[in-house]
C-alpha positions as CSV (number, residue, x, y, z in Angstrom):
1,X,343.7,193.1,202.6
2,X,341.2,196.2,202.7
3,X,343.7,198.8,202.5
4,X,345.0,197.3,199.4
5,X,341.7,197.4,197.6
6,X,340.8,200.3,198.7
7,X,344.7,201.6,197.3
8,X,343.9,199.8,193.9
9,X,340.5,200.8,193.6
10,X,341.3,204.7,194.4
11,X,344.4,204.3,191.7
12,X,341.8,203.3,189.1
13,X,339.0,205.7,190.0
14,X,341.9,208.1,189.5
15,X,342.1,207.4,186.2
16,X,338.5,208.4,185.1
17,X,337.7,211.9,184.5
18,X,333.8,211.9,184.5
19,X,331.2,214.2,186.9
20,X,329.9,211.4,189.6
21,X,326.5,212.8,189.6
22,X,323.6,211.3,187.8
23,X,322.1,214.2,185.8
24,X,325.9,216.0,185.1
25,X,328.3,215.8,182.9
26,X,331.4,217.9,183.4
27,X,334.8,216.8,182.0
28,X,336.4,219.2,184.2
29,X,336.3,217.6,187.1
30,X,338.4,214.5,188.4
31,X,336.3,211.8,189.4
32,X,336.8,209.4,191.9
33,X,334.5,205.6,192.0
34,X,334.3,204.6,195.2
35,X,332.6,201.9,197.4
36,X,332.6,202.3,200.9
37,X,332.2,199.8,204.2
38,X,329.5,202.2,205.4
39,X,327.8,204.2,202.3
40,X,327.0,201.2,200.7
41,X,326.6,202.6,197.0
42,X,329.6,203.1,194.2
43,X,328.7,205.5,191.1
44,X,327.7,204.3,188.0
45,X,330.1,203.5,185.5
46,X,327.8,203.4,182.4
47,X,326.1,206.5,180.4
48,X,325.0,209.3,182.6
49,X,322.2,211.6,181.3
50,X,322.9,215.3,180.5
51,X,320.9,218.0,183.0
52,X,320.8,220.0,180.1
53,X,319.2,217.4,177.2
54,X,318.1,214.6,178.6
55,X,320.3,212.5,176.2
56,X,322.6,209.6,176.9
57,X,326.2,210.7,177.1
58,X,328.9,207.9,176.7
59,X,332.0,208.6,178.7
60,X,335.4,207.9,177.5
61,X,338.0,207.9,180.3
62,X,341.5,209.5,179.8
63,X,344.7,210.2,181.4
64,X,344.8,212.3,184.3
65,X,346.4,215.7,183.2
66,X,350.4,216.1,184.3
67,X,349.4,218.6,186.6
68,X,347.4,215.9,188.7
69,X,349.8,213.8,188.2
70,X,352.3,216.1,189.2
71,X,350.6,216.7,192.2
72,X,350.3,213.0,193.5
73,X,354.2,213.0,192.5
74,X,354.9,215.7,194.8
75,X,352.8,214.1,197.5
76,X,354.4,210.7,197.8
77,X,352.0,209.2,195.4
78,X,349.6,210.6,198.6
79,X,346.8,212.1,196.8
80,X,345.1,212.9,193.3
81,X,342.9,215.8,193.2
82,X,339.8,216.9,192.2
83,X,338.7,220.1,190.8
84,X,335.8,222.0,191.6
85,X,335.2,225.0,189.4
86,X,333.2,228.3,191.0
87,X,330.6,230.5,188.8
88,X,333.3,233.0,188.8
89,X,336.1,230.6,186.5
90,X,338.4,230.5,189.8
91,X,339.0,226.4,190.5
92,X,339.1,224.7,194.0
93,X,341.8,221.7,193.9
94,X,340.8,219.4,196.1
95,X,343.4,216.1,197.1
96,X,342.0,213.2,197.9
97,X,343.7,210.1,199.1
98,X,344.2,207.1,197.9
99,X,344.1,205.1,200.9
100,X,341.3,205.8,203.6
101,X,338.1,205.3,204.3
102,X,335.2,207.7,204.0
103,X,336.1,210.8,204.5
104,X,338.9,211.1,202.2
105,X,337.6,211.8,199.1
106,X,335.3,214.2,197.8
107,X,331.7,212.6,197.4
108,X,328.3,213.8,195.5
109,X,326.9,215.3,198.1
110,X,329.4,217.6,198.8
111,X,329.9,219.4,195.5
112,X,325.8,219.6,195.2
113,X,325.9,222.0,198.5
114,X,329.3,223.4,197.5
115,X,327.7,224.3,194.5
116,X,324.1,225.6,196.1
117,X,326.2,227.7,198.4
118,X,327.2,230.2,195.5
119,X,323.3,230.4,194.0
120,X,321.0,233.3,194.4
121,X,319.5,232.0,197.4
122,X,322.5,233.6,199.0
123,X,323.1,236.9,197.2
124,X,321.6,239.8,198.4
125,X,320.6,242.0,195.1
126,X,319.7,245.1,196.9
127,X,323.8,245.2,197.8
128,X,325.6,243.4,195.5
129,X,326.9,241.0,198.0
130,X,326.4,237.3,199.3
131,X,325.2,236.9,202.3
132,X,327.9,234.8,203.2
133,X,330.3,237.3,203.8
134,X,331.5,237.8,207.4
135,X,329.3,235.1,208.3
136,X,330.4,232.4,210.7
137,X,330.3,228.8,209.5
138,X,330.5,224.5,211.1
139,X,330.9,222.0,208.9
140,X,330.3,218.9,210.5
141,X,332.1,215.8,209.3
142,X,333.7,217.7,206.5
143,X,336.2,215.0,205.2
144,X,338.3,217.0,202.3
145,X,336.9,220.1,203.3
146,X,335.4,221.3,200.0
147,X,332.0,222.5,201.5
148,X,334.0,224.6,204.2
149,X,336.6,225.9,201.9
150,X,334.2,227.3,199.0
151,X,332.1,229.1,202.1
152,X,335.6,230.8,203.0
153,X,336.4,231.7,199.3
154,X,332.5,233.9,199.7
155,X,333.8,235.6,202.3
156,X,332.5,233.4,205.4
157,X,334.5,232.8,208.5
158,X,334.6,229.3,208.6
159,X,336.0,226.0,210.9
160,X,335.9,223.1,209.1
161,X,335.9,219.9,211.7
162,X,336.2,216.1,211.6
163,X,338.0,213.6,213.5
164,X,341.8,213.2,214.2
165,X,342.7,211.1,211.3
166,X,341.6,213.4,208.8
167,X,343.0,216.4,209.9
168,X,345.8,216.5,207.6
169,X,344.2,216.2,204.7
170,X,341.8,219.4,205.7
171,X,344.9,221.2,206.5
172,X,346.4,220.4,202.9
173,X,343.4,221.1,201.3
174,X,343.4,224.5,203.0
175,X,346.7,225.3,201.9
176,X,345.9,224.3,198.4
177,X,343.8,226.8,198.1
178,X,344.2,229.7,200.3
179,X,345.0,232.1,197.9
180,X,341.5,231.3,196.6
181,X,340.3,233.0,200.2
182,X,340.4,237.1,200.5
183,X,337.9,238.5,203.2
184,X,336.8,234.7,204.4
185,X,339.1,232.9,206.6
186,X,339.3,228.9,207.6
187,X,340.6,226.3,209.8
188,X,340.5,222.8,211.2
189,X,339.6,221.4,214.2
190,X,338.9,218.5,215.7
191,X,335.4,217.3,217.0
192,X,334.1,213.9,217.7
193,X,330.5,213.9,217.5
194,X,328.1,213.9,220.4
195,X,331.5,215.4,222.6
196,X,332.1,218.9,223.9
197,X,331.6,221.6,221.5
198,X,332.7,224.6,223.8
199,X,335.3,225.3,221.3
200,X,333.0,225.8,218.7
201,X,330.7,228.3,220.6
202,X,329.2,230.8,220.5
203,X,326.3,229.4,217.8
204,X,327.6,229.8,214.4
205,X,325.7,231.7,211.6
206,X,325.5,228.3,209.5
207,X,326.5,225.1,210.7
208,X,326.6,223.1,207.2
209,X,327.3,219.2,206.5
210,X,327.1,216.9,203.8
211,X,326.6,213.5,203.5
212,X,326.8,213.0,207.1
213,X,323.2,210.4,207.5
214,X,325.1,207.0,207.1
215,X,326.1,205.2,210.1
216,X,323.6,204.2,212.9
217,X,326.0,204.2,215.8
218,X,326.6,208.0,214.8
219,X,323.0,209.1,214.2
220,X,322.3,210.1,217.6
221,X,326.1,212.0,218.3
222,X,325.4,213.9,215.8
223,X,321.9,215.0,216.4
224,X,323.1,216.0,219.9
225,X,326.1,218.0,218.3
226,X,323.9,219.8,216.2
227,X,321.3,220.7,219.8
228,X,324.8,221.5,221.3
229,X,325.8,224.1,218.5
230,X,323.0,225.2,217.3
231,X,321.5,228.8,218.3
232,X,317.9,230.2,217.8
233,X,319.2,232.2,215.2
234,X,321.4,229.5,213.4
235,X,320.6,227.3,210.0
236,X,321.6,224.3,208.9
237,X,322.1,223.0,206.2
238,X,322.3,219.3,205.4
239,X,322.9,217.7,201.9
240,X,322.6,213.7,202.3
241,X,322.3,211.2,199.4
242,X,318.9,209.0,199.8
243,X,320.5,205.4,199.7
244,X,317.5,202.3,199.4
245,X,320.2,199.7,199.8
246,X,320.8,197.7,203.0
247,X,320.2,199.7,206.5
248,X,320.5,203.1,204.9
249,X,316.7,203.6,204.7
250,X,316.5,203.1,208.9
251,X,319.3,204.9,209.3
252,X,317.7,208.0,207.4
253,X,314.3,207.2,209.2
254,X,316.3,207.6,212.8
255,X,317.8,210.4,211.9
256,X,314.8,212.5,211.0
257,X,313.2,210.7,214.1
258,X,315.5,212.3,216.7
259,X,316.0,215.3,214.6
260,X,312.3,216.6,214.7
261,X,312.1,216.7,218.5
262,X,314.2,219.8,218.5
263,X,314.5,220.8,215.2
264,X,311.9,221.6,212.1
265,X,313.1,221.6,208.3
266,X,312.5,222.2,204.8
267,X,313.5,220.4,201.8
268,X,314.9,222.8,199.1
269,X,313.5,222.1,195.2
270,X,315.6,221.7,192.5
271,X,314.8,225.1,190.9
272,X,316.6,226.6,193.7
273,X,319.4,224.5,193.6
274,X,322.8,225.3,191.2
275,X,320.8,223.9,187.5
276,X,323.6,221.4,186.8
277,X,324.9,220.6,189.9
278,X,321.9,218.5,191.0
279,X,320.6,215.2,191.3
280,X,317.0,213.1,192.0
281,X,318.1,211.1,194.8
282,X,320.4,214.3,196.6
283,X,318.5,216.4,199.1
284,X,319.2,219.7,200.7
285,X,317.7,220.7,203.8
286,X,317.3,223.7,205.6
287,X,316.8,223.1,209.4
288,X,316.5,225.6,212.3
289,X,315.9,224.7,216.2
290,X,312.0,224.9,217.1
291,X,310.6,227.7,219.3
């Protein structure tokens, strides 16, 4: 019975084209409404509030465009896809599924680092390049892989990893948009949390993860993964959605518990963030291992 609502409610989310984010409004992108057994939270369906104005925007949803619908055609009726434009007009198409459970579809989150990966915090103006080239980049838990893949597409050298069931839709994704990716490179692996990471070594540049601080049992795993991989000379960075409903506030509290005995971190402002691609209640931190 939960895999057909789950299958009915991705064919409906399907059908809205809207920006999920609170402060955002960007037609462009294919939206996807989704409630899940651990996140706890579904996107608003009424007016969202333009970054830009302030004003209340009333969304009108509409067909998904032929090529989308093309797309889940050509996939078994598989996937619809999302599209995540970069500053430079070149799209990422991301498929999500309809069936599955977290992982399989793109959430706030990830487009709000996706996005803060291509600001001027990482562009070196003295060469004219982002410091993300040639770089070598984790993503933890990376579900469709959009985080990973737009690090690849500035040049970074990245593995994008989650568990077993979602590696096919990681190595679609990557497909979809290789030709997006010239000097970067990327692939998938698999990596349960908390478990041997010797594949993964040595330290990567960035380890990167988004929306990762949801479930208890996987609080401490992941903690320990990121001891595991982490080098003195790595960063991380985390992008989580605060959630006040249920157990998701002592979830958040254990995480930052166990992570401050090894690790410090800052909390990035907005003004540093992309300006529409933001939200109040979506934080980015950078963290680095303590001396």
């Amino acid at each position: 019975m939960y895999f057909l609502y789950v299958f009915l409610r991705n064919i409906w989310c399907a059908h809205r084209v809207k920006m999920q984010l609170p402060n955002i409004v960007s037609p462009n992108l294919f939206g996807c409404c989704v409630r899940s057994r651990h996140k706890g939270n579904s996107f608003s369906q009424g007016d969202i509030i333009s970054h830009r104005t302030g004003s209340s925007l009333s969304i009108t949803p509409i067909a998904p465009t032929l090529v989308n619908m093309a797309a889940a055609e050509i996939d078994n009726s598989k996937y619809f896809v999302r599209e995540i434009e970069k500053n430079n007009g070149c799209v990422l198409r991301m498929k999500q599924c309809y069936i599955g459970d977290v992982g399989c579809v793109v959430w706030d989150a990830a487009i709000v680092l996706a996005k803060y990966l291509e600001t001027k915090t990482f562009y070196d103006m003295s060469i004219g390049v982002n410091v993300w080239s040639g770089r070598t980049v984790v993503e933890l838990g990376a579900g469709t892989g959009v985080v990973g893949l737009m690090a690849a597409t500035l040049g970074a050298h990245v593995i994008v990893t989650d568990l077993e069931d979602l590696q096919s839709l990681l190595n679609v994704n990557i497909q979809e948009n290789q030709t997006l990716i010239q000097s970067g490179s990327i692939s998938a692996k698999v990596l349960k949390w908390g478990e041997d990471v010797s594949e993964l070594l040595p330290p990567p540049h960035y380890i990167i993860m988004a929306d990762c601080i949801y479930y208890e049992q996987s609080i401490g795993p992941l903690v320990e993964t990121l001891k595991q991989l982490s080098g003195p000379e790595t960063s991380i960075i985390c992008c989580y959605e605060q959630r006040t409903e249920g157990v998701n506030p002592e979830v958040e509290n254990k995480f930052f518990e166990l992570l401050q005995r090894n690790f410090i971190y800052e909390t990035i402002p907005s003004d540093k963030q992309d300006p529409e691609f933001s939200s109040p209640d979506i934080h980015i931190l950078h963290i680095r291992r303590k001396d």
